[in-house]
C-alpha positions as CSV (number, residue, x, y, z in Angstrom):
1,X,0.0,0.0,0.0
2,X,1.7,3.2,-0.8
3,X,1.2,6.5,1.1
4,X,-1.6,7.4,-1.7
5,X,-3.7,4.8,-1.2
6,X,-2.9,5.7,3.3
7,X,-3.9,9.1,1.7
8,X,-7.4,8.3,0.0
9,X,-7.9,5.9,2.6
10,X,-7.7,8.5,5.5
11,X,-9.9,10.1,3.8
12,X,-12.7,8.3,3.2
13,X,-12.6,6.9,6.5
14,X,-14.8,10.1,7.7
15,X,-16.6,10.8,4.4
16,X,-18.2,6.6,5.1
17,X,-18.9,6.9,8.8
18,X,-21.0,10.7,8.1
19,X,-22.6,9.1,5.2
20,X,-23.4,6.0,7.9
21,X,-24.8,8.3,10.2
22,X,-27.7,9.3,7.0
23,X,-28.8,5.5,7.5
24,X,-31.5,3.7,9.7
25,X,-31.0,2.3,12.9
26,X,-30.4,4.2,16.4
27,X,-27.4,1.3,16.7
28,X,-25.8,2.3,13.0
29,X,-26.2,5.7,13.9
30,X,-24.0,5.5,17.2
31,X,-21.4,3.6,15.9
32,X,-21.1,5.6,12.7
33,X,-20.7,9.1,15.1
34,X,-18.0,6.5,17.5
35,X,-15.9,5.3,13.9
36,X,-16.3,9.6,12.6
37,X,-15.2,10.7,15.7
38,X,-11.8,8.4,15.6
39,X,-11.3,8.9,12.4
40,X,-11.2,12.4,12.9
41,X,-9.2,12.7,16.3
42,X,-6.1,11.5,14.4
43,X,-3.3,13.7,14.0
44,X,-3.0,17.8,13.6
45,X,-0.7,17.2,11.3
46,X,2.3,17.0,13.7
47,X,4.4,13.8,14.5
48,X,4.9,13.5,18.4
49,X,7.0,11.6,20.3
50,X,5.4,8.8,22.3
51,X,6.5,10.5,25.1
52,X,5.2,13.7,23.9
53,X,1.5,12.2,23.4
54,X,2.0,10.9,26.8
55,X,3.0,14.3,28.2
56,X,-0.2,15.8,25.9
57,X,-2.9,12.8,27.0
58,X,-2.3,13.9,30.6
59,X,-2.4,17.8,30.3
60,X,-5.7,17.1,28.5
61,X,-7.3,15.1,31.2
62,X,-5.7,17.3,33.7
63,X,-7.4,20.7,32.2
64,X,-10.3,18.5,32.4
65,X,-10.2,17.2,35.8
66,X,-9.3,21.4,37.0
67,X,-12.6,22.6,34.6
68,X,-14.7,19.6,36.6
69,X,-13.6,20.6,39.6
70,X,-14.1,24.2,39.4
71,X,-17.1,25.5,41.0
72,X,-18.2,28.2,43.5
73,X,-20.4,26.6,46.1
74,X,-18.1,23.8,46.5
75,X,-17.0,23.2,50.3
76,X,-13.7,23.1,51.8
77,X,-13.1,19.4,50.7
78,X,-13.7,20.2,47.5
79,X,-11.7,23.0,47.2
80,X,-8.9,21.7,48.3
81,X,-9.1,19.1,45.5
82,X,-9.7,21.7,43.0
83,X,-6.7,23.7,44.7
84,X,-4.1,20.4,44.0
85,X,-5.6,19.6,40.9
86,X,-4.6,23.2,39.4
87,X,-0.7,22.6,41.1
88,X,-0.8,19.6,39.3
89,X,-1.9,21.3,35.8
90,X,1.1,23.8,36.4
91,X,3.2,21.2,36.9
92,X,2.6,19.5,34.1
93,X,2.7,23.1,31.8
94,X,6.2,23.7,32.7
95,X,7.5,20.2,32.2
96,X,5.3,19.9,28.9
97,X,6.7,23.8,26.9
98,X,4.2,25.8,25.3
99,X,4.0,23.3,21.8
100,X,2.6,20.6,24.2
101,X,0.3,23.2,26.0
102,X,-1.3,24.7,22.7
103,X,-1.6,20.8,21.3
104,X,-3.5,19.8,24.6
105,X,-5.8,23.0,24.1
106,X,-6.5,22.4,20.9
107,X,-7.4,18.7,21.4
108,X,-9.6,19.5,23.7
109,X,-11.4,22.4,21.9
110,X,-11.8,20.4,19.1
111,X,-13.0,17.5,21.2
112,X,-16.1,19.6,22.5
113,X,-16.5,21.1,19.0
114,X,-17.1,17.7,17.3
115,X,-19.5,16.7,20.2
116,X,-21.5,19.8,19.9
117,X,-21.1,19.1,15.4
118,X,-22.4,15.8,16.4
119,X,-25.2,16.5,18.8
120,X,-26.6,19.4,16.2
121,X,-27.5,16.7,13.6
122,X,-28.1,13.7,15.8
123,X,-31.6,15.2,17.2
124,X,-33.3,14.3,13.6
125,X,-33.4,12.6,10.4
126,X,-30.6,13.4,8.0
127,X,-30.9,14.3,4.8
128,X,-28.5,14.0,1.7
129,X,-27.4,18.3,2.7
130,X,-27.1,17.5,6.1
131,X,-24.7,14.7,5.5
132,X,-22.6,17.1,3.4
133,X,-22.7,20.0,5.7
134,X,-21.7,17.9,8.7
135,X,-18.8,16.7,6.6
136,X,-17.7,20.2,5.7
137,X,-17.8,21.3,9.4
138,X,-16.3,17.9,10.8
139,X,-13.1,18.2,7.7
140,X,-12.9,22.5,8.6
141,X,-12.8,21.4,12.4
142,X,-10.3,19.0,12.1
143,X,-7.8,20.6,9.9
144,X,-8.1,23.6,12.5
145,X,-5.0,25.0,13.7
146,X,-4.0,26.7,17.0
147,X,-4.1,30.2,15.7
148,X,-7.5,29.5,14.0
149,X,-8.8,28.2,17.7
150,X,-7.1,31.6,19.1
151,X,-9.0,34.0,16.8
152,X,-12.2,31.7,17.5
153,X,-11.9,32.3,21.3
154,X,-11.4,36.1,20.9
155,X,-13.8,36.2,19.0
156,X,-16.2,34.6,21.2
157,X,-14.7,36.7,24.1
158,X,-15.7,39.6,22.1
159,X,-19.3,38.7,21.6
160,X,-20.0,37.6,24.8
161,X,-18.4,40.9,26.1
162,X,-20.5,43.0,23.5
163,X,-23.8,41.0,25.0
164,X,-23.0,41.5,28.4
């Protein structure tokens, strides 16, 4: 198989499992989203280490676990939690550099993205245009880089500012 064939392959992988999510059956449905979802959480385009992913995996679930834990009528138990969890987060930032930090922000940006792409269109029946529109938006969000999720979040910073 030559790195063509890995090319088309790659990506047809998401272009089957959205056009899977167009059949019938709830159980299709589900698994279609589970296969479009892996086959778009691949790579940004840059190779990392093993140790790297490692070191990216855990900042992920760590700015998780600090976002989880962060809430204002929590008690002194909790807070404490939420207080080692963020040590732990900066700890991991400074061992990890800023190329890890950006990578971990942008998985998980694009992780809630493709939930919320997902949950849009799973509410009714699609059609042949929603098939295509949700494969536009799942392709645009995963070839997304950091700067493009920056301007995105000023963006929203700006409109939520401008309503409130």
């Amino acid at each position: 198989m030559s790195e063509h064939d890995d090319a088309q392959a790659a990506e047809a992988a998401p272009r089957k499992a959205v056009e899977q999510l167009g059949g019938d059956g709830a159980g299709a449905d589900g698994q279609a989203a589970q296969e479009a979802v892996r086959a778009l959480s691949g790579g940004t385009g840059q190779e990392w280490t093993p140790e790297q992913e490692g070191q990216i995996r855990a900042l992920v679930e760590q700015i998780r676990r600090v976002r989880k834990l962060n809430r204002p009528d929590a008690g002194w138990w909790h807070r404490k939690r939420d207080w080692r969890a963020r040590e732990r987060l900066v700890d991991l930032m400074m061992t990890g550099g800023p190329e890890l930090v950006s990578e971990a922000e942008l998985r998980l940006w694009k992780s809630h993205a493709m939930v919320e792409v997902l949950l849009e269109f799973a509410g009714n029946a699609m059609k042949q245009d929603d098939t295509a529109k949700m494969l536009t938006r799942m392709e645009t969000l995963h070839t997304a880089p950091y700067e493009g999720w920056q301007q995105a979040r000023k963006a929203r910073a700006d409109e939520q500012a401008a309503a409130g």
